[in-house]
C-alpha positions in Angstrom: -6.6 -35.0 9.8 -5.9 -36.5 13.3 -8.0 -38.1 15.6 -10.2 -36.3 17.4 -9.9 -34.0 20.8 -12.2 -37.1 22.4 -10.2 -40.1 21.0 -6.9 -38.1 22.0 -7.8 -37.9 25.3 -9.1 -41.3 25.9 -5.6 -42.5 24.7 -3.6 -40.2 26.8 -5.5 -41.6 30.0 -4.8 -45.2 28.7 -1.6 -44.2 28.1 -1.1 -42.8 32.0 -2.3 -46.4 33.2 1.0 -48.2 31.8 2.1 -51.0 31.4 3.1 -53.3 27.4 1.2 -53.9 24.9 -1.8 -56.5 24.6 -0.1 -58.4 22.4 2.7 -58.6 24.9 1.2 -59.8 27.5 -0.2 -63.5 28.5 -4.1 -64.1 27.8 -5.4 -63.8 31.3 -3.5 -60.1 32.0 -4.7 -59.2 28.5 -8.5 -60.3 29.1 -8.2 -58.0 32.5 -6.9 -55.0 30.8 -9.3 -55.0 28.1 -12.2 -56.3 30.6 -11.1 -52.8 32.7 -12.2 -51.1 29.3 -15.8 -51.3 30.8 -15.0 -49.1 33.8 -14.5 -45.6 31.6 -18.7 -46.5 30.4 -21.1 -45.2 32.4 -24.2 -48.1 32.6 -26.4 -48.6 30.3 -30.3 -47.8 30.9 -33.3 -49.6 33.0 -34.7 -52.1 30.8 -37.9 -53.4 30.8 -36.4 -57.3 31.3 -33.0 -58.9 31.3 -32.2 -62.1 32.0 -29.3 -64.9 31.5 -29.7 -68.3 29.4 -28.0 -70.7 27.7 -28.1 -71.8 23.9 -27.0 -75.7 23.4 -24.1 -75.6 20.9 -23.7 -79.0 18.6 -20.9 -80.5 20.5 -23.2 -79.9 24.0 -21.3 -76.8 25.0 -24.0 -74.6 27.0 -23.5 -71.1 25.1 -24.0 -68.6 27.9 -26.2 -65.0 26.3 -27.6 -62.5 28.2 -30.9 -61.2 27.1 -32.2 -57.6 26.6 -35.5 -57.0 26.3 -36.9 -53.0 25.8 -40.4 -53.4 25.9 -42.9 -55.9 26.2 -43.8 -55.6 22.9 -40.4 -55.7 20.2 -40.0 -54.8 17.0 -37.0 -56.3 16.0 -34.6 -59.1 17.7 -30.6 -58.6 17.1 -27.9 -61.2 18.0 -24.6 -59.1 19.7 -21.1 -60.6 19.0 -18.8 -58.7 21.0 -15.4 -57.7 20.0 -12.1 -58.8 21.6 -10.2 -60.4 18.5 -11.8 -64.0 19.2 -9.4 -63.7 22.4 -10.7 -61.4 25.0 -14.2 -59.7 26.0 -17.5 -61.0 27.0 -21.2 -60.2 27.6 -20.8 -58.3 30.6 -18.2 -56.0 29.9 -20.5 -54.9 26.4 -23.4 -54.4 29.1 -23.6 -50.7 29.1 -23.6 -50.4 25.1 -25.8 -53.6 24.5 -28.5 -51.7 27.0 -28.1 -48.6 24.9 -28.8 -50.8 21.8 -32.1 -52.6 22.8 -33.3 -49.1 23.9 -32.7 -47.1 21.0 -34.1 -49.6 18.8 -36.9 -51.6 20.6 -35.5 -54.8 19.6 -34.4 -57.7 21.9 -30.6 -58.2 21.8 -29.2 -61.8 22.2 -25.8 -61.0 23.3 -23.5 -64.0 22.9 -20.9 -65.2 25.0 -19.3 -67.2 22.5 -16.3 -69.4 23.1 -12.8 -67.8 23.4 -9.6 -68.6 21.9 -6.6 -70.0 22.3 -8.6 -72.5 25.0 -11.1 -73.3 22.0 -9.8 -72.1 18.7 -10.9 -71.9 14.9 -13.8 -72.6 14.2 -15.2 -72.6 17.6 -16.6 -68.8 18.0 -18.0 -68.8 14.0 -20.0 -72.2 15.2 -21.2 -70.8 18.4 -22.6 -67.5 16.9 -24.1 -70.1 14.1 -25.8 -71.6 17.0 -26.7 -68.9 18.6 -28.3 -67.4 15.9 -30.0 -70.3 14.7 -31.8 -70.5 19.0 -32.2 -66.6 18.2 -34.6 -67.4 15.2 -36.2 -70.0 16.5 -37.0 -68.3 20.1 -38.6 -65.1 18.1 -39.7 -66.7 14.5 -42.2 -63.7 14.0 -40.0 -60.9 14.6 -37.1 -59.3 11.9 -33.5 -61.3 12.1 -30.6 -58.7 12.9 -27.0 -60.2 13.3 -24.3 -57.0 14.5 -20.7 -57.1 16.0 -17.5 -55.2 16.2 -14.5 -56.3 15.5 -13.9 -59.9 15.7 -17.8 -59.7 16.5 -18.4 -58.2 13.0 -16.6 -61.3 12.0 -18.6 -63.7 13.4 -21.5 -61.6 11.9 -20.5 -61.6 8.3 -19.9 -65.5 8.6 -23.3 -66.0 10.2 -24.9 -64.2 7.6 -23.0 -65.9 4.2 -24.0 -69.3 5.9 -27.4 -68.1 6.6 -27.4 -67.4 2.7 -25.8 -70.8 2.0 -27.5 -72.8 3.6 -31.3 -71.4 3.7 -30.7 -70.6 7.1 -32.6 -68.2 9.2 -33.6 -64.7 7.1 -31.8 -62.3 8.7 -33.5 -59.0 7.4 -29.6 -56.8 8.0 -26.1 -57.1 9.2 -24.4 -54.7 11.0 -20.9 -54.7 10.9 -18.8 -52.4 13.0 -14.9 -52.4 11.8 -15.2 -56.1 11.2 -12.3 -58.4 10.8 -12.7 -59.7 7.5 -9.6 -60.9 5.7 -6.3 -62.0 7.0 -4.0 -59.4 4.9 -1.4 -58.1 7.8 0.4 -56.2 5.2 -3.0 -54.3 3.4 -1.8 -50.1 3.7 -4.2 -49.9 6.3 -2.4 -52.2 8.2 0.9 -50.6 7.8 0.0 -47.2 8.2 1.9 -46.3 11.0 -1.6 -43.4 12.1 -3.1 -46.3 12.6 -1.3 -48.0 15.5 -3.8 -47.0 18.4 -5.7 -48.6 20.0 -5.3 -52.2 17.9 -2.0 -52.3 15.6 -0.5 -54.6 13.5 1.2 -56.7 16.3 -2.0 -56.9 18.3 -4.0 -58.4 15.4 -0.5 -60.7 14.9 -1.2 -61.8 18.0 -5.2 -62.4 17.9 -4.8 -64.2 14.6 -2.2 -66.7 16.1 -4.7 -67.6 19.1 -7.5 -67.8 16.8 -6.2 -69.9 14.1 -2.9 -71.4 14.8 -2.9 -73.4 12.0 -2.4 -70.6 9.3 -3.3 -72.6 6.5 -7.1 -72.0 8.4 -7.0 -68.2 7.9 -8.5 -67.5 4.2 -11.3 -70.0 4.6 -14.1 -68.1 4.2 -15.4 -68.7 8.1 -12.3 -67.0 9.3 -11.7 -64.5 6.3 -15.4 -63.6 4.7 -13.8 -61.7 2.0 -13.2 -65.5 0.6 -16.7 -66.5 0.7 -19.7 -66.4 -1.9 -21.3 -62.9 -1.0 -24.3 -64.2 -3.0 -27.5 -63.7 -1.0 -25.9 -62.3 1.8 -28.3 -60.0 4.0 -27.9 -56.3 3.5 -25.7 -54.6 5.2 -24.5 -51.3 7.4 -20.8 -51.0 7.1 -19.2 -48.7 10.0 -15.6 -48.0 9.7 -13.3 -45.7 11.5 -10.7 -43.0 9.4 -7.8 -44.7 11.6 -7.8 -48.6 11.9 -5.6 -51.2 10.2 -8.7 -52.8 9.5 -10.0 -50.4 7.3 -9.0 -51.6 4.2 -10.6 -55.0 4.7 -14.0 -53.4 5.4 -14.2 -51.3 2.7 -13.4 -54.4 0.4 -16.0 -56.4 1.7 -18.1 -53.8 1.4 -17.5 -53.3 -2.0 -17.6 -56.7 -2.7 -20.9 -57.1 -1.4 -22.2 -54.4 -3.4 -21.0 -56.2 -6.4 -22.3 -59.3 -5.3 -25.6 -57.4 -5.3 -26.2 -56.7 -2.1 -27.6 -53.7 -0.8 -25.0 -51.7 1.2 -24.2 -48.4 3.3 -20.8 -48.1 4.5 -20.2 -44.6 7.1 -16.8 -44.1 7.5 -16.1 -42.3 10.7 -13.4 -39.6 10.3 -11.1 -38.6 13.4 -11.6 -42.4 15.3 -10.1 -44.9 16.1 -10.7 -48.7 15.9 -12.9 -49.3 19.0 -14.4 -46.2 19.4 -18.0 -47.8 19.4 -16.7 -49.7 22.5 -16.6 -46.6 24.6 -20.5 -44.5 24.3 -21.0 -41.3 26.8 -17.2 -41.6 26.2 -16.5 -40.8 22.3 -19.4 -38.5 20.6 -18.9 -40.4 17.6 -20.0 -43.5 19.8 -23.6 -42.1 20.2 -23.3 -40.8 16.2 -23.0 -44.8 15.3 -25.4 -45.9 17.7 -28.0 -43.6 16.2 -27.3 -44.4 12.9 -27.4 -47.8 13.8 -31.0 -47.8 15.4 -32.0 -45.6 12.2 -31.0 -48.8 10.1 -32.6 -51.3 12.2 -36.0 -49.5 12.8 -36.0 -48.8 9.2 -35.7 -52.8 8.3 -38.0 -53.5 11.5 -40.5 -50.8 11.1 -40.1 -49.6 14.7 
């Protein structure tokens, strides 16, 4: 099976734009490319409140997170981590699917614009989203704890909730992890699978690891790599993984390791896509499939 006639066409149109590879070009042209991602979304809906603040990390950094709010009266609250591979993205080019997010569910969404890499490196994002998490609980201590990300965000996720665990943190009631990166194993079949050089490959992740953790002796401690932590206690989990991504090896281990740690899990795997394709909604059918199975999961855990 190849991707689909959706995901085909979004990487023809990419490919008419030109130019190298992410990993191939310096930080700031790499953060505009993937920032220019946002353009091929159509905006999210009309909320009934958003607004900007700032979450006081331990070192005094002021985390900047934008705040969605549905409906006067929420269900659920979830805390965002966008994707980007620690490196690129922020809170306003995920606008248009965080909107579609708070809607479907009725939860407020805490997206988090967490500290990039290679200006602050490992461990900087996994403490940020620890903080961020942490204001997140204690600004709405009534309502259910959700913690969700893709990619490099699924990362943070994961290592938010197996310190959560650890350290009788905030409850978080689920974790939603959308192709997460969770172990650094560059040569895993997944990885080397020459299908699944799309949108990310092998030389882009390369490149995000190296940014991220530049020491590589940092890059199996279970804050960078959450397949090296204790699952123990971890919250439950939805698993979303695309047929072709090098990272799909990865989560499928972690989710079978959380099932053996007893945790309750679903994985989806998402045949004919891509790694990314939650990024692009109105764009990609199976971008609206997740999302609704998504909000099926969360109103399920917050009885919304």
């Amino acid at each position: 099976m190849a991707v689909d006639d959706a995901t085909s066409a979004l990487l023809a149109q990419l490919a008419e734009a030109g130019g190298p590879p992410i990993h191939q070009m310096p930080v700031p042209q790499a953060r505009a490319v993937f920032a220019a991602l946002a353009d091929l979304v159509s905006p999210g809906p009309d909320l009934h409140a958003v607004r900007e603040d700032t979450v006081r990390a331990d070192d005094g950094y002021k985390i900047p997170v934008r705040v969605y709010s549905a409906t006067e009266q929420p269900h659920g609250v979830i805390v965002y981590f966008h994707g980007g591979g620690w490196v690129l993205g922020s809170v306003a080019q995920y606008d248009a699917g965080v909107r579609r997010l708070a809607a479907v569910t009725n939860c407020v969404v805490v997206s988090a614009d967490y500290r990039l890499a290679p200006e602050y490196p490992y461990p900087t994002a996994a403490r940020d989203a620890w903080d961020v998490v942490n204001w997140t609980s204690a600004s709405w201590p009534t309502l259910p704890l959700i913690v969700a990300g893709d990619s490099a965000g699924g990362n943070l996720a994961a290592v938010a909730g197996q310190r959560a665990a650890a350290e009788s943190g905030p409850p978080i009631a689920l974790q939603v992890l959308i192709y997460p990166v969770i172990n650094h194993d560059l040569n895993s079949v997944s990885y080397l699978d020459p299908a699944n050089q799309l949108l990310l490959d092998r030389d882009s992740m390369i490149w995000f690891w190296n940014h991220y953790t530049p020491d590589p002796a940092t890059r199996r401690n279970p804050d960078a790599s959450p397949l090296w932590g204790n699952l123990s206690g971890s919250p439950p989990a939805l698993v979303l993984i695309p047929e072709y991504d090098v990272l799909r090896d990865e989560g499928e281990a972690y989710a079978d390791a959380l099932a053996r740690a007893g945790v309750a899990v679903q994985i989806n795997i998402f045949d004919g896509q891509m790694h990314g394709f939650f990024q692009f909604p109105g764009v990609l059918p199976a971008a609206d499939t997740a999302l609704g199975l998504i909000a099926e999961r969360i109103v399920a855990v917050t009885g919304g």
